[in-house]
BAGU-152293 format. One line per 10 residues: their letters; for each residue y, z, x of C-alpha. Coordinates in nm, 3 decimals, m for minus. Each point is the difference from the previous one (the first is absolute). Layout:
A	Y/Z/X; ...
END
This chain:
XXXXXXXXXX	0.000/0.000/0.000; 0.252/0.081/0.290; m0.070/m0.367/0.150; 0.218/m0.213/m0.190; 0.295/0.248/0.054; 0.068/m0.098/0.351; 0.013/m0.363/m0.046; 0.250/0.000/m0.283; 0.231/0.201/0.203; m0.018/m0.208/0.279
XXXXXXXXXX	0.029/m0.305/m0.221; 0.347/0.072/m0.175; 0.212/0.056/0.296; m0.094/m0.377/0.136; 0.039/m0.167/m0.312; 0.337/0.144/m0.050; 0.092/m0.130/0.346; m0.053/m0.295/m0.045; 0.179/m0.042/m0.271; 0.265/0.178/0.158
XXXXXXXXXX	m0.018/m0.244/0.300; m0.001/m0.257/m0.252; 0.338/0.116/m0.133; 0.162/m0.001/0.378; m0.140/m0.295/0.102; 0.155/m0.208/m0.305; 0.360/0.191/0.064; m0.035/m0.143/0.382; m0.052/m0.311/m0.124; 0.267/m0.045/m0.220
XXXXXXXXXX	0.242/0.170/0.316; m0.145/m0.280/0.203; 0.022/m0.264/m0.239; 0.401/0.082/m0.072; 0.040/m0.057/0.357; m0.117/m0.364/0.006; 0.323/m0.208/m0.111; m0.225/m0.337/m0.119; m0.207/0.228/m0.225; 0.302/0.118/m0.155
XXXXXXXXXX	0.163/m0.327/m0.055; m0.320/m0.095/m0.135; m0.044/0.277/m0.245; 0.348/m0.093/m0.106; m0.036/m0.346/m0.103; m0.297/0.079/m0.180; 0.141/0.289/m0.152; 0.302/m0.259/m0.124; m0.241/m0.264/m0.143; m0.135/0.242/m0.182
XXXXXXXXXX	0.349/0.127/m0.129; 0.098/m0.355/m0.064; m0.310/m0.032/m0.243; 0.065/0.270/m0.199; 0.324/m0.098/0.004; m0.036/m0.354/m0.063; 0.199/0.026/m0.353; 0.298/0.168/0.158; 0.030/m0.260/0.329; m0.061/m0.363/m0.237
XXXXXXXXXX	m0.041/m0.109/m0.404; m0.324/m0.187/0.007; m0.017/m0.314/0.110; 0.066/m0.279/m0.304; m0.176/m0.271/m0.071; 0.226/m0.249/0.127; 0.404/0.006/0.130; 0.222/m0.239/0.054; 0.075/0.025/0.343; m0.345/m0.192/0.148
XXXXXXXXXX	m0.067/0.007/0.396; 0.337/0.179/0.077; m0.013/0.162/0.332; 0.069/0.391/0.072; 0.366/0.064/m0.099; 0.208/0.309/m0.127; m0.124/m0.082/m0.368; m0.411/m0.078/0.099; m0.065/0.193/0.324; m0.337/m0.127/0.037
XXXXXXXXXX	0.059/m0.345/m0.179; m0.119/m0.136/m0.264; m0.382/m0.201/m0.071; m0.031/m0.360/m0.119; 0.065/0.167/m0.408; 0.315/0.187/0.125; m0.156/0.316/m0.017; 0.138/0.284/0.225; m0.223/0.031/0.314; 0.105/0.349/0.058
XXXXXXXXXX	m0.072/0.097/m0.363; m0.353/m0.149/0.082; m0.026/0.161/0.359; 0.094/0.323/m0.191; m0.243/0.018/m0.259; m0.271/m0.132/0.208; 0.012/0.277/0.243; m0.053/0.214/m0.331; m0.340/m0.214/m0.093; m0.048/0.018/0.385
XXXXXXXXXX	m0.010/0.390/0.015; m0.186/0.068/m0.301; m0.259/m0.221/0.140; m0.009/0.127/0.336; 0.000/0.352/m0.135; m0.259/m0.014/m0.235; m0.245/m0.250/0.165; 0.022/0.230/0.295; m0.048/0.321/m0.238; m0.307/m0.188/m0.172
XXXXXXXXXX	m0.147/m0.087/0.365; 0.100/0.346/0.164; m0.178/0.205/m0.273; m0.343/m0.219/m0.049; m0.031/m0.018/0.425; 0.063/0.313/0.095; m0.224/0.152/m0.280; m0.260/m0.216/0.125; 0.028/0.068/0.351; 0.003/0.377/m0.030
XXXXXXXXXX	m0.278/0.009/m0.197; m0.198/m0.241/0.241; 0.094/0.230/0.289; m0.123/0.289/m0.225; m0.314/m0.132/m0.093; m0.191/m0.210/0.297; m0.235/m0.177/m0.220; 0.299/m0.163/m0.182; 0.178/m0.095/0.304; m0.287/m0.239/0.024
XXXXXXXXXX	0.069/m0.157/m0.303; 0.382/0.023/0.072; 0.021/m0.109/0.337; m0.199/m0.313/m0.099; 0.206/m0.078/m0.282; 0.360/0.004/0.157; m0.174/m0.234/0.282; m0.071/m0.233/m0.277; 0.330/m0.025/m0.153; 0.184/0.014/0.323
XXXXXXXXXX	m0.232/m0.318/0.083; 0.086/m0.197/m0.357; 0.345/m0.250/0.043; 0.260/0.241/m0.191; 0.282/m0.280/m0.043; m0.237/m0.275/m0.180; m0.187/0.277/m0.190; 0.333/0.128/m0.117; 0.172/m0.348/m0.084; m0.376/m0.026/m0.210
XXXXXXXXXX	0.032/0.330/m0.201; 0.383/m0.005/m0.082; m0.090/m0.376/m0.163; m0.290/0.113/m0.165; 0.183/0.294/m0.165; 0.342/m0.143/m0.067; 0.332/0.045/0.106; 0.072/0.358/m0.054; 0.164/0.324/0.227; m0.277/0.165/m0.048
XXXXXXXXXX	m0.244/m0.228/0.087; 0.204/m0.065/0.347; m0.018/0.415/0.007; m0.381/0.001/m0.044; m0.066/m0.253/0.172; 0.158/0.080/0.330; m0.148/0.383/m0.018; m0.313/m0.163/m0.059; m0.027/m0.182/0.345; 0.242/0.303/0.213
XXXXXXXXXX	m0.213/0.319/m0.107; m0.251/m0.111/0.279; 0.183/m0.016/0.316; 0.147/0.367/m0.149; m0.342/0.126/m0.010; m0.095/m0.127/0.338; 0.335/0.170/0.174; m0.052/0.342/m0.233; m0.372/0.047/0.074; 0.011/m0.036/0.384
XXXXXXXXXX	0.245/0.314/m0.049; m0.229/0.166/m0.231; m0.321/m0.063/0.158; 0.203/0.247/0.318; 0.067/0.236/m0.224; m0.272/0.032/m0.229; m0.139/0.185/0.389; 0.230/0.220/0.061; m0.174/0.370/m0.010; 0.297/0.090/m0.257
XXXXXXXXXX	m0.157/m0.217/m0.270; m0.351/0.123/0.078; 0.129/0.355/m0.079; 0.158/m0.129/m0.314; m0.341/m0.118/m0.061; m0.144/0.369/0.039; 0.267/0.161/m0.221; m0.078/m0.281/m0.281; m0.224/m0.253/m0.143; 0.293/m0.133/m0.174
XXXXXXXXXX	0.029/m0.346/0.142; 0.304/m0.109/m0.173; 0.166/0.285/0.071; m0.064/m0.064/0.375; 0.077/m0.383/m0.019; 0.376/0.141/m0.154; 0.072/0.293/0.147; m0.099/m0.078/0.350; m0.110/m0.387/0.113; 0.296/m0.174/m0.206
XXXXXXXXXX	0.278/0.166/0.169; m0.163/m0.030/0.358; 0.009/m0.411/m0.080; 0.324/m0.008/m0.173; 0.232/m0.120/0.275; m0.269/m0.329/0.038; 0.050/m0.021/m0.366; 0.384/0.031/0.030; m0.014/m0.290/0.232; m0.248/m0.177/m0.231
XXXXXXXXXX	0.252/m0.008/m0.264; 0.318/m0.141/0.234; m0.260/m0.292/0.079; m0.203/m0.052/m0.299; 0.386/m0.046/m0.204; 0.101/m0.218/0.249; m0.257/m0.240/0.001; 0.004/0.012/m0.399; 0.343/m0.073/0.038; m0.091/m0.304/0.222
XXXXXXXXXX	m0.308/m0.126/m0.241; 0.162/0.042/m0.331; 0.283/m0.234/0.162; m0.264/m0.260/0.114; m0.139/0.002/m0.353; 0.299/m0.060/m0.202; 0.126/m0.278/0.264; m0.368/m0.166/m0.133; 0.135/0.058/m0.328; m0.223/0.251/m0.106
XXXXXXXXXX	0.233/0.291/m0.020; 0.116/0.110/m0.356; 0.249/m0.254/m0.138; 0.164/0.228/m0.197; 0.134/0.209/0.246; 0.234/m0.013/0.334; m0.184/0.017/0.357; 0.057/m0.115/0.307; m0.272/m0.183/0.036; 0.125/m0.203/m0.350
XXXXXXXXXX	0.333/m0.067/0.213; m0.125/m0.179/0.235; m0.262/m0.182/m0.258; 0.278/m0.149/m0.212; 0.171/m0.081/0.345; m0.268/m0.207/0.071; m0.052/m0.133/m0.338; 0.331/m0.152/m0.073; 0.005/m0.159/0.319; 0.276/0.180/0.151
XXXXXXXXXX	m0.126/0.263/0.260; 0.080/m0.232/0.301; 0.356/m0.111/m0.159; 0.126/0.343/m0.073; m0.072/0.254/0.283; 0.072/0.306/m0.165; m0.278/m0.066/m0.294; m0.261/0.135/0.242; 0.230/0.170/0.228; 0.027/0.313/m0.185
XXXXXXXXXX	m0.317/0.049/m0.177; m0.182/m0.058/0.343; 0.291/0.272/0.155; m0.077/0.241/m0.241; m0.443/m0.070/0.108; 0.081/0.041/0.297; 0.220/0.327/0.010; m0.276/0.154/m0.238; m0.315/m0.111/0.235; 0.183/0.121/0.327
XXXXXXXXXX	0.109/0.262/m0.124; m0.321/0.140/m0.129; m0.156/m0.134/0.342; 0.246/0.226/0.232; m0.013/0.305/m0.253; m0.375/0.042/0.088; 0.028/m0.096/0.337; 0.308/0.262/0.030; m0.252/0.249/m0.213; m0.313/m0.032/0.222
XXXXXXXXXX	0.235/0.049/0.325; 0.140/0.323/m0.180; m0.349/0.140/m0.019; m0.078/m0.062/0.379; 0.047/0.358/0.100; 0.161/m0.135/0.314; 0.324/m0.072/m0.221; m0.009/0.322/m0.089; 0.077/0.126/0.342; 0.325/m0.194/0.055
END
């Protein structure tokens, strides 16, 4: 009766640090991470393209369905210019980033949540890493662009098809990056003792393997938005983003529709600006992020 007592005494006090350790070693991090001037600048812009979608109502009226004023270059009255209808470009450029972000944000939501739930619970369970191991080879190995083009036609035309559909082909290289995190922690002796205070799986999986893999997953989410940002884009310039709504991506395909992206620069210009500031962005933000957690830069 007196042997048990020992090991849950012994077993609190290193749980707790680690947690504790946890807590430290994200406040260094962020320390580190204020220190790096392109991470900032990075975090910026993306924290404006955000504000700019929500505020998409407050910057530009919606675009109309045609104007007057067709092919005008960027003045004092059309910033941006105007498209081959006479539509405002930076009414368009402004409303796309809004169909931009919501796609970026909740393809990368959809593929965070499935990946990382099934690469913690392959870690957790070695028979099933089998199965999920084998099965993120297989879709890593399968041509995502053609097999994306081929599902958005088959469904139709749709934002939430262009959601589901890019989720559906990111949650893979997600799980790979999250479960070669796991797999290390799912080791450590901390988790083993969690084992011996509980048979509670889930409650392990929560309380202590997702927050040891969260900063891969917080990197997972810069990249996984950024490339939804990037194949949402390359769908509607195919034309098989939602007609009904503003996107980038539909900038540049009724550019090249009407005949007039080579004429009339600024057509592509700004849509392909605003790509690019999102992509790089994103790309520097986790490259400024990983160098934060390098507990060298913690020591300058």
């Amino acid at each position: 009766m007196t042997a048990p007592l020992p090991a849950t005494e012994v077993v609190a006090p290193v749980i707790e640090t680690a947690g504790a350790d946890g807590r430290r070693a994200s406040r260094q991090t962020w320390r580190a991470f204020r220190r790096q001037p392109l991470g900032m600048i990075s975090f910026a812009i993306l924290l404006g393209l955000v504000v700019v979608a929500f505020a998409a109502p407050l910057l530009a009226p919606y675009p109309a369905s045609y104007g007057t004023d067709v092919l005008r270059a960027p003045s004092g009255t059309h910033w941006f210019g105007t498209d081959a209808l006479g539509r405002d470009v930076f009414a368009e450029v402004v409303w796309g980033t809004q169909q931009s972000v919501l796609v970026a944000l909740a393809a990368s939501a959809i593929a965070i949540a499935f990946g990382t739930l099934i690469a913690i619970i392959g870690a957790y369970w070695r028979p099933v890493d089998a199965v999920v191991s084998v099965l993120v080879d297989l879709t890593l190995s399968l041509p995502v662009l053609p097999l994306m083009i081929l599902v958005a036609a088959l469904v139709g035309p749709s934002t939430s098809t262009i959601i589901l559909v890019v989720a559906a082909f990111s949650w893979p290289e997600v799980t790979r990056l999250v479960r070669s995190q796991a797999l290390a922690v799912v080791q450590l002796p901390y988790i083993d003792a969690a084992r011996l205070m509980t048979r509670n799986s889930v409650w392990i999986l929560g309380r202590h393997v997702l927050p040891a893999v969260t900063p891969v997953v917080v990197v997972s989410v810069v990249v996984t938005a950024s490339r939804a940002v990037l194949s949402a884009a390359g769908l509607s310039f195919l034309g098989l983003g939602d007609p009904t709504t503003w996107s980038w991506g539909r900038i540049l395909f009724e550019a090249q529709q009407s005949g007039a992206m080579v004429s009339a620069w600024w057509l592509t210009l700004f849509p392909s600006l605003a790509i690019l500031a999102l992509v790089l962005s994103a790309t520097l933000l986790s490259i400024a992020y990983n160098d934060a957690r390098n507990p060298r830069s913690h020591e300058r």
